[in-house]
C-alpha positions as CSV (number, residue, x, y, z in Angstrom):
1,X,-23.0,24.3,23.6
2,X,-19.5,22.3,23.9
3,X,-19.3,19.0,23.7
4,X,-16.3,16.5,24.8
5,X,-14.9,14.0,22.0
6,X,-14.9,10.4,23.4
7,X,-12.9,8.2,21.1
8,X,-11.0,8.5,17.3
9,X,-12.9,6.3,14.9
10,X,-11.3,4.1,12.5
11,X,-11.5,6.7,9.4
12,X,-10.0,9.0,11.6
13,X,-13.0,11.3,12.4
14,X,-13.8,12.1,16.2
15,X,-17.3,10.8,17.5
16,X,-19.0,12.1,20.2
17,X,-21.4,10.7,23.1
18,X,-24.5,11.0,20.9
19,X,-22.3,9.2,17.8
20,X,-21.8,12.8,15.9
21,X,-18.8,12.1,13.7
22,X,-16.7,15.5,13.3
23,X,-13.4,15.9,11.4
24,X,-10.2,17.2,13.0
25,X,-10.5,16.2,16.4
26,X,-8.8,14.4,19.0
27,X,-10.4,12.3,22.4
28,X,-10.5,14.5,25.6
29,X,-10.9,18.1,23.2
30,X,-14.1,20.4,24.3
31,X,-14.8,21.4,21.0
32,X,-18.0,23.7,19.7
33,X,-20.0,21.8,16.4
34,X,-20.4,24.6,14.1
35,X,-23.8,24.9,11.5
36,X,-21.3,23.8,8.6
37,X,-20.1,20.5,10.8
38,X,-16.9,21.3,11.3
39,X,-15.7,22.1,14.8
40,X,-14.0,24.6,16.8
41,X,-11.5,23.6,19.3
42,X,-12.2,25.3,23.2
43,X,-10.1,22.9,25.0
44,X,-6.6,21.4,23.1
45,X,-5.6,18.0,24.1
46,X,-1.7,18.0,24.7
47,X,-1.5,15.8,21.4
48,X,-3.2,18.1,19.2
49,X,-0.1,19.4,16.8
50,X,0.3,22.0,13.9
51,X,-0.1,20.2,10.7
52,X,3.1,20.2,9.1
53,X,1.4,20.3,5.1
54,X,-0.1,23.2,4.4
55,X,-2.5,21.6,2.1
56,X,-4.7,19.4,5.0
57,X,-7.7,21.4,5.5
58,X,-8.6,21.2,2.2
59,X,-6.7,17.9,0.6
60,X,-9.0,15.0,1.2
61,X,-5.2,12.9,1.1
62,X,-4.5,12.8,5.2
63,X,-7.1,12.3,8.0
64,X,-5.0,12.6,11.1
65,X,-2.0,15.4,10.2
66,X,-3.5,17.5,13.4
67,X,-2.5,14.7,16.0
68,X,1.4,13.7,17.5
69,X,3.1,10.9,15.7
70,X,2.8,8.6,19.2
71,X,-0.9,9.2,19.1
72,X,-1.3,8.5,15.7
73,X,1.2,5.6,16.0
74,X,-0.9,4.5,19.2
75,X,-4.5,5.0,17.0
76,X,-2.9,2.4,14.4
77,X,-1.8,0.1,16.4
78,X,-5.2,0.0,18.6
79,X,-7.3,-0.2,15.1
80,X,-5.1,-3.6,14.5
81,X,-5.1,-4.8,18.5
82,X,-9.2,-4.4,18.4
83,X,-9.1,-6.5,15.1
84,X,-7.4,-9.4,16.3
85,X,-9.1,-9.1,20.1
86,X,-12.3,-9.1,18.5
87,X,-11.6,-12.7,17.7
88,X,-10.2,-13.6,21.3
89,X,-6.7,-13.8,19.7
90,X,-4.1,-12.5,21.7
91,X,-2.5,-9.2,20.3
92,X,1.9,-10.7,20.6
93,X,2.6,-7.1,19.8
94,X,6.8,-6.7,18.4
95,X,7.2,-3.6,16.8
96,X,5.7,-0.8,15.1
97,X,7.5,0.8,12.2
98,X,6.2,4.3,11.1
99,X,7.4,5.9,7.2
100,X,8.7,9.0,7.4
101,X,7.5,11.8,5.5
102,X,7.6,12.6,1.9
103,X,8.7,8.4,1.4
104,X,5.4,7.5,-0.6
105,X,7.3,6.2,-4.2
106,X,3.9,5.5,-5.4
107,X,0.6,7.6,-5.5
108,X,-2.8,7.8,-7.7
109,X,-3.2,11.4,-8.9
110,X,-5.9,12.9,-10.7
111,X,-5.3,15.8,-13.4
112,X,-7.8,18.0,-14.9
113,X,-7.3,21.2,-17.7
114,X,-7.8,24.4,-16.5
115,X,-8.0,27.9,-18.6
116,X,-4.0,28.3,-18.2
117,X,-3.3,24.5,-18.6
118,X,-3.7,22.0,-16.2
119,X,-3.8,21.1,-12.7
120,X,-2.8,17.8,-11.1
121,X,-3.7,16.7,-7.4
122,X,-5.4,14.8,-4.9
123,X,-9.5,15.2,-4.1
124,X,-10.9,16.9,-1.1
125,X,-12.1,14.5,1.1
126,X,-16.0,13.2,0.1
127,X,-15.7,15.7,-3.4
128,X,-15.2,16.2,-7.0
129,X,-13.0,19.3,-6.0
130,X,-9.4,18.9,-7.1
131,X,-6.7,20.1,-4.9
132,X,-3.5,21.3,-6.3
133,X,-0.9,20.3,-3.6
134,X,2.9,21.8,-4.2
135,X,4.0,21.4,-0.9
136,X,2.4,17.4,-0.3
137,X,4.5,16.1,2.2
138,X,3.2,12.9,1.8
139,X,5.6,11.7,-2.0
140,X,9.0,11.5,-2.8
141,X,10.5,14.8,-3.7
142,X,11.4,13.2,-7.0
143,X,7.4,12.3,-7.8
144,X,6.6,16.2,-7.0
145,X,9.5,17.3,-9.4
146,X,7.4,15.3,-12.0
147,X,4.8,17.3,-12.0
148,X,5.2,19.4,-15.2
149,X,5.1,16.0,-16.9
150,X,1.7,15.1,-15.3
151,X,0.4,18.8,-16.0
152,X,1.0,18.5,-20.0
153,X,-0.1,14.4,-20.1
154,X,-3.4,15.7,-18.1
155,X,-3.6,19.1,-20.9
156,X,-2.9,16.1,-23.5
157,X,-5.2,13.7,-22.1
158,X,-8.1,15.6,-20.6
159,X,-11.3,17.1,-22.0
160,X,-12.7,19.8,-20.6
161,X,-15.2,18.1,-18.7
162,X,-13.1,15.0,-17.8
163,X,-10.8,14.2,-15.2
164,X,-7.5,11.9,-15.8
165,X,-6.2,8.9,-13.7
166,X,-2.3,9.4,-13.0
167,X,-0.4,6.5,-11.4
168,X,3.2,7.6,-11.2
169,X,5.9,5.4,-8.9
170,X,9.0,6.7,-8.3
171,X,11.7,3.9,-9.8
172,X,15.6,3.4,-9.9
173,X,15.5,4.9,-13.2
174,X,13.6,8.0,-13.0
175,X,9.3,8.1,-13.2
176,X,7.1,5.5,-14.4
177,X,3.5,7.0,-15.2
178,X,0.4,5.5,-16.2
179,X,-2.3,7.4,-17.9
180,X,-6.0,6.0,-17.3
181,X,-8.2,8.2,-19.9
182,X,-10.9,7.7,-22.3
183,X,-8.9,9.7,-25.4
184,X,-8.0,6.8,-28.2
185,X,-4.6,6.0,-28.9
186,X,-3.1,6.5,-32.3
187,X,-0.3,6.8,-34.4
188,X,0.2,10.4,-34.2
189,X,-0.4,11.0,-30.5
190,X,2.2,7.7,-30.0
191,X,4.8,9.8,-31.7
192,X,3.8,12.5,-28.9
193,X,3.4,11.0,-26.0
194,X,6.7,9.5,-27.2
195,X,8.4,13.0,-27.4
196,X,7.4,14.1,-24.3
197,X,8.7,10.8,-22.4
198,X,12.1,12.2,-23.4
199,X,11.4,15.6,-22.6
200,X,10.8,14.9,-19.4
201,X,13.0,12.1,-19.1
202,X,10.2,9.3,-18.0
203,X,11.5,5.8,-17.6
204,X,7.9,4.2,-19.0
205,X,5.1,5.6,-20.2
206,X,2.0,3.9,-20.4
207,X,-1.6,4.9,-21.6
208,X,-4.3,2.9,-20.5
209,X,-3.5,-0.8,-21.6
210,X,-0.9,-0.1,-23.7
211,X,2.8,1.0,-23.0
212,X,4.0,4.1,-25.1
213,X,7.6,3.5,-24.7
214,X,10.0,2.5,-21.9
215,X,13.3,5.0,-22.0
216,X,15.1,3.4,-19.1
217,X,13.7,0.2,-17.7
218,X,11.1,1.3,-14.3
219,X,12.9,-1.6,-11.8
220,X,12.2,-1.6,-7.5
221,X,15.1,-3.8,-5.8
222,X,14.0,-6.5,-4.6
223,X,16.3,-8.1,-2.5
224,X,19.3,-8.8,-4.3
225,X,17.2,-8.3,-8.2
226,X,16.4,-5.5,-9.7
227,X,12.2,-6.0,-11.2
228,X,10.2,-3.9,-13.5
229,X,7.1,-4.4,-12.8
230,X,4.0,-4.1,-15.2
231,X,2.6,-0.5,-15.6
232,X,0.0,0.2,-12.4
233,X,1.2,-2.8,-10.9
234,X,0.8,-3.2,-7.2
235,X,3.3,-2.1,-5.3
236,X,3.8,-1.1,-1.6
237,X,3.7,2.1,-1.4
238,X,7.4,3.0,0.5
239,X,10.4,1.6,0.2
240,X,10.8,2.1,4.3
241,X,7.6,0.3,4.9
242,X,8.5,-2.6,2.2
243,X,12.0,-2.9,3.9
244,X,10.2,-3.6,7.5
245,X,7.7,-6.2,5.8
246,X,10.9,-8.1,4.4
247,X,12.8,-7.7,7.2
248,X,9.9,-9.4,9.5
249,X,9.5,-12.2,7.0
250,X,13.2,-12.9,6.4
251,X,13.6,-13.1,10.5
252,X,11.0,-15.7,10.4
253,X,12.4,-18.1,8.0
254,X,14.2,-20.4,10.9
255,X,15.8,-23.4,9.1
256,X,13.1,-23.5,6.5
257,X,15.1,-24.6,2.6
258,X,11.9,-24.2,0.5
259,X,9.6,-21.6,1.1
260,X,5.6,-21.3,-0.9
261,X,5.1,-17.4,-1.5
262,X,0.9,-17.1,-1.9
263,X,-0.1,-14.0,-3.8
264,X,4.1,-13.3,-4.6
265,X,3.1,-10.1,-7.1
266,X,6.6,-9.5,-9.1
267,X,8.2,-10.6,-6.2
268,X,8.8,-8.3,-2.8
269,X,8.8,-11.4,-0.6
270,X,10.1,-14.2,-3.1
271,X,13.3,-12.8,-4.6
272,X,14.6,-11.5,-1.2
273,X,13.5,-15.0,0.4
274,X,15.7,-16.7,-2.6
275,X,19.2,-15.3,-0.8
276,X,18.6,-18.2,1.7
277,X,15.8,-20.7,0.3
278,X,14.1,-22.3,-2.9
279,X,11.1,-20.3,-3.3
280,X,7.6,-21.2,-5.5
281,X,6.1,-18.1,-6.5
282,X,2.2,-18.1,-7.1
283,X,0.3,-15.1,-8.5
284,X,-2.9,-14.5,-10.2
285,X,-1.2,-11.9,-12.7
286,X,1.1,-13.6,-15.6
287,X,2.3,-10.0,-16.4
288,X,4.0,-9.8,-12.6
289,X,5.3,-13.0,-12.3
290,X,6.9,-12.7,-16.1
291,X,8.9,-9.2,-14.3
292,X,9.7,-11.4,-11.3
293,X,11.2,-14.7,-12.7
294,X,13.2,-11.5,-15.1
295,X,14.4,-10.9,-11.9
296,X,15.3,-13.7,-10.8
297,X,17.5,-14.7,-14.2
298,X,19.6,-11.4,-14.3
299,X,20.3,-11.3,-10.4
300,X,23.0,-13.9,-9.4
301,X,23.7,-15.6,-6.1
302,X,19.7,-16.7,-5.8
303,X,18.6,-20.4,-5.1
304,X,15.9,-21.6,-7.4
305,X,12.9,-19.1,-7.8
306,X,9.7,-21.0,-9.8
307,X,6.6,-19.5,-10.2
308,X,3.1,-20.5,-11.2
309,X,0.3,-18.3,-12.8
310,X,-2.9,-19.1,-10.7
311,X,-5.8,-17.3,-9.3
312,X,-5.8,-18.7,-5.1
313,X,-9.1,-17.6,-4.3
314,X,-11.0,-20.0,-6.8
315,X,-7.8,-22.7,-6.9
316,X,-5.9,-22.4,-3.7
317,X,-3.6,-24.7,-3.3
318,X,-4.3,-28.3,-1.9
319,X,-2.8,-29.5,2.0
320,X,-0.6,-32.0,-0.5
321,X,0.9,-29.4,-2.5
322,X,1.3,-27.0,0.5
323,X,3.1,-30.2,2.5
324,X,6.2,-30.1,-0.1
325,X,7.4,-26.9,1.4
326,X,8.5,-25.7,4.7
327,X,6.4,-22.7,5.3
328,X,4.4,-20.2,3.3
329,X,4.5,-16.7,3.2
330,X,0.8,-15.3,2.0
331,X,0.4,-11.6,1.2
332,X,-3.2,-11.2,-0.1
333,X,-5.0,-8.6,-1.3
334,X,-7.5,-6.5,1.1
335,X,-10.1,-9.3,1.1
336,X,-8.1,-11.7,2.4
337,X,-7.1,-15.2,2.1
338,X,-10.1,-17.3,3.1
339,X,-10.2,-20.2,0.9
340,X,-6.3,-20.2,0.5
341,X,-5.8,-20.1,4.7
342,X,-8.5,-23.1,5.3
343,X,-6.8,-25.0,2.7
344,X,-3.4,-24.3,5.1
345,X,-4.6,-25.4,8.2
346,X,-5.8,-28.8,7.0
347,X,-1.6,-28.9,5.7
348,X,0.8,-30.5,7.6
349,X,2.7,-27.0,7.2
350,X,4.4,-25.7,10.5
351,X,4.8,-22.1,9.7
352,X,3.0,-19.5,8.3
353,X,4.1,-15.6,8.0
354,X,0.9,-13.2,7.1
355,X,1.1,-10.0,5.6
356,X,-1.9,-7.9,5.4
357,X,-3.2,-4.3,4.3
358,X,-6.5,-5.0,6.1
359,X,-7.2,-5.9,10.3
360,X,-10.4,-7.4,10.1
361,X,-9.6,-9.9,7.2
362,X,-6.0,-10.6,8.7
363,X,-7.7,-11.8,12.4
364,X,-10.5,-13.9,10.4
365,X,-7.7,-15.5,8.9
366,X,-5.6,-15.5,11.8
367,X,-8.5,-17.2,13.8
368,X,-8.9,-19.9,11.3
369,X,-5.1,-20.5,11.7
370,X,-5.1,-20.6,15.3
371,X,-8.3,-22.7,15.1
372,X,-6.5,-25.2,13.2
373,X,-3.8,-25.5,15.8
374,X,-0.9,-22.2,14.9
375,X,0.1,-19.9,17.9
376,X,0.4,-16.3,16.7
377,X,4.4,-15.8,17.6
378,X,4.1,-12.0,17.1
379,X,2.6,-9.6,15.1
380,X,4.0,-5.9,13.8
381,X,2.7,-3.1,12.5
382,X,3.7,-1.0,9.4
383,X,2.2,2.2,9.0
384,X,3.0,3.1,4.8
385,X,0.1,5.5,5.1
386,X,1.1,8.1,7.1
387,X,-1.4,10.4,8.6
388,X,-4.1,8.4,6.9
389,X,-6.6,5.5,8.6
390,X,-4.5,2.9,6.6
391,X,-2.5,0.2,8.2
392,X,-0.7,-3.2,7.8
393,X,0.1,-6.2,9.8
394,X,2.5,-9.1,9.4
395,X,2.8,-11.6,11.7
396,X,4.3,-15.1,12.6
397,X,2.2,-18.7,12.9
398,X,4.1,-21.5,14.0
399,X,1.9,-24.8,14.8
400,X,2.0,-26.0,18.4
């Protein structure tokens, strides 16, 4: 018996009239469900496309590599455009800004030995099964050339029962990889871990909370600095989709001369912002804000950059700090801003720009805003995710 698919969730998995969620799919198909759950496609909807990694039916890394870019660009932007309805906001839509492929500078591998060495990859989607994926076409070509280093760290690192954490982020100074494992370090492992940093020619290696040794140091441009960042550090995840974010914030700044960046990190908002405006930095993580105000020191032509270690979500900052500046810039983490955003709208501040890696947090906070008097401007979407159900927003308040 067919059946029709009637919509694309938000993971990415077709659901059907009687809410049967099946992988694969696209809206419109008449597809068979087979005993195993999968499906097999009788009727092709013109979007249906030839995955271009090889890898997808069995890497649990990309949900949607079997639809077009413009539906999958379309999907994204209708996952944000429900969030933000769903509040009776309107939806100001600008632009939408897609990576391309194999642009992801940053990605959480896992390794694990095998009989001939090791292998090093990303999980099959919902399993424990390790996928070994030379042809990704997800990272940088540079990360995938790294991969010898990440086989012998995982042969090094490993038991044979255990899995490894690898966090590698491409930098401008070759690979910086962080090794999450339960082996001790010593003296004699330092001393190799040490040799095989300049083997491979690492920038930084790190192993668990403590850094090996940094070769070359691991810096991201940010605006007009170069950062390292601490070890693991968040970071967005391509330098296309970062570029969009700061290019939407820096076309918001208006005549704005000092500028409050809430949740700064090691500074992807703040030190570009400093080319134009005095900027206070404030960050939960001393470690990121150390690499920022770095930055900030050895980069030249920047107004005044100050930052202030402080967790926001249990001390945001009061209306009569927020009222010394001209608008804020909050980036928070996928819960959201809630305390931090009520605490704005009882400000006297005019203008707000929001940055957000989750929908339904962004429009609570949005609503609050436009509760306390801000009009939404416009909003754009940044897709750093490809081919996966992730998405981000940043958007424009101004109070009417």
């Amino acid at each position: 018996m067919t059946k029709i698919v009637e919509k694309m969730t938000q993971a990415g998995l077709g659901q059907l009239a009687d809410g049967t969620l099946v992988e694969r799919v696209l809206p419109g198909e008449e597809i068979e469900v087979l005993a195993d759950g999968s499906a097999r496609v009788i009727t092709p909807v013109v979007d249906r496309v030839k995955a271009p990694c090889r890898h997808f039916k069995s890497c649990g890394g990309c949900a949607v590599q079997h639809a077009s870019d413009r539906f999958v660009e379309g999907w994204k932007t209708q996952i944000v455009e429900r969030a933000v309805t769903a509040r009776d906001l309107p939806f100001p839509l600008r632009h939408v800004h897609t990576s391309p492929p194999k642009s992801r500078r940053r990605a959480r591998l896992s390794g694990r030995r095998t009989k001939k060495g090791a292998m090093v990859g990303f999980h099959a989607k919902a399993s424990d099964a390790l996928i070994d994926v030379p042809d990704c076409q997800l990272l940088l070509p540079g990360i995938r050339a790294g991969f010898p280093a990440l086989e012998a760290l995982t042969v090094i690192a490993a038991s044979r029962k255990s899995e490894v954490n690898l966090t590698v982020t491409d930098t401008l100074n070759g690979l910086d990889v962080h090794v999450a494992t339960e082996k001790t370090l010593d003296g004699p492992l330092r001393i190799e871990l040490a040799g095989l940093a300049e083997a491979h020619d690492l920038a930084r290696l790190a192993w668990n909370d403590d850094v090996v040794v940094t070769r070359k140091s691991p810096d991201q441009q940010f605006g007009p600095a170069r950062v390292a960042p601490p070890a693991a550090s968040f970071l967005q995840a391509t330098r296309e989709g970062e570029q969009a974010l700061v290019n939407a914030v820096l076309g918001s700044l208006g005549k704005a001369r000092k500028v409050v960046d809430l949740f700064s990190g090691a500074g992807t908002f703040s030190l570009p912002i400093a080319a134009k405006c005095e900027v206070h930095a404030i960050e939960g993580d001393a470690e990121m804000l150390s690499a920022l105000d770095r930055g900030w020191r050895h980069a030249t032509g920047l107004k005044t950059v100050t930052t202030e270690v402080r967790d926001l979500f249990r001390r945001p900052l009061e209306p009569d700090e927020l009222n010394r500046f001209d608008l804020a810039v909050l980036d928070p983490p996928r819960a959201g801003a809630q305390a931090q955003v009520a605490t704005v709208a009882a400000s006297d501040l005019k203008s707000v720009i929001m940055v957000s890696c989750n929908p339904v947090t962004f429009a609570r906070d949005a609503s609050a805003l436009v509760s306390a008097g801000f009009a939404m401007v416009w909003i754009d979407v940044v897709d750093q995710f490809r081919w996966s159900p992730h998405v981000e927003v940043v958007a424009s308040f101004t109070r009417t």
